[in-house]
C-alpha positions in Angstrom: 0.0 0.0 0.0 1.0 3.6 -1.2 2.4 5.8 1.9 0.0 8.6 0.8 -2.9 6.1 0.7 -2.3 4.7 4.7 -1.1 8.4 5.6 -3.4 10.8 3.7 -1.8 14.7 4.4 -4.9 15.6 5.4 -5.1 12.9 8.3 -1.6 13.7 9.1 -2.4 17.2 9.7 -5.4 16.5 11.6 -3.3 14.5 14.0 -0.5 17.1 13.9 -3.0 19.4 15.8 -3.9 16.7 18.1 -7.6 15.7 16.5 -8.0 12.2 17.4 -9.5 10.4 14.3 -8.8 6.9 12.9 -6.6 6.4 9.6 -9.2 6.3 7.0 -9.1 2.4 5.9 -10.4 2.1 9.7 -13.1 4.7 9.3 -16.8 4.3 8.7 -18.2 5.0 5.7 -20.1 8.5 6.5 -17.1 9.3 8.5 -14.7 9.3 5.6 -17.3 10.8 3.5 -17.6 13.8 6.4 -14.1 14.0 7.1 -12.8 14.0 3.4 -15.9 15.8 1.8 -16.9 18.6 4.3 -13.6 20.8 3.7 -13.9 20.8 -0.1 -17.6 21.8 0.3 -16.6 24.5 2.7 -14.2 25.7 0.1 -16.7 25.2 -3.0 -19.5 27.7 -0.5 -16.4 30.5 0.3 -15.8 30.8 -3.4 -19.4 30.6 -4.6 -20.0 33.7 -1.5 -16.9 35.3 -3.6 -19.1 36.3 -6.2 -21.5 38.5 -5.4 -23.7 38.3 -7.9 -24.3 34.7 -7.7 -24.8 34.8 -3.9 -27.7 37.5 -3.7 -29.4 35.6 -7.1 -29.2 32.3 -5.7 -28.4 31.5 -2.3 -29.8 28.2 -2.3 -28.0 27.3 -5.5 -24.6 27.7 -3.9 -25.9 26.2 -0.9 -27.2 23.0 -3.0 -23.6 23.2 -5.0 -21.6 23.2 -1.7 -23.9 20.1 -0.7 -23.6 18.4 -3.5 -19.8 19.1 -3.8 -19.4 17.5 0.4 -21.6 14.4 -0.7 -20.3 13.7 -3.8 -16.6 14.0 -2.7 -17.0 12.4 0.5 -18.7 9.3 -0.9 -16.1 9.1 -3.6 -13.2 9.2 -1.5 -15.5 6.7 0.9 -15.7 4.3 -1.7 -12.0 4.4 -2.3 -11.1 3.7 1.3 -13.9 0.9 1.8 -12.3 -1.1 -1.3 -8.9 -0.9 0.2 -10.1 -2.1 2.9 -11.6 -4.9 2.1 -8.7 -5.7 -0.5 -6.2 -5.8 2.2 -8.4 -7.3 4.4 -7.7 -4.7 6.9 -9.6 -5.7 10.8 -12.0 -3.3 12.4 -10.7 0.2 14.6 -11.5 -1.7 17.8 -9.4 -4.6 17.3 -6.0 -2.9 16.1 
């Protein structure tokens, strides 16, 4: 297994400043999908906000983006993570 597949930057990071969270092969599902999909979706709303016009037209259309951008993502990267897993045959979180 690839280093940046077992040790994501992003999880590194997050244990760098002491947030306790699994590696993701040892995850749940929606965890992965939060975890992975929520900053992107964060990032996809701040630029959408950017641009004023778009904001006062529609602010449930960026809203439904940024959503859609966090669930799609998530459960992408979920999916990835859930096949390694059960490719390597990895055990549950709670009996590592």
């Amino acid at each position: 297994m690839d280093r940046g597949t077992y040790l994501p930057p992003m999880y590194a990071a997050y244990w760098k400043l002491g947030i306790r969270i699994p590696p993701p092969h040892f995850m749940s599902f929606g965890g992965v999908a939060l975890v992975n999909g929520l900053p992107l979706g964060l990032c996809v709303l701040g630029l959408c906000m950017m641009d004023h016009e778009t904001w006062t037209t529609s602010p449930l259309a960026v809203l439904l983006a940024s959503a859609a951008t966090t669930l799609g993502w998530g459960a992408a990267v979920a999916t990835y993570y859930r096949a390694g897993r059960l490719r390597h045959r990895l055990p549950s979180w709670s009996s590592v």
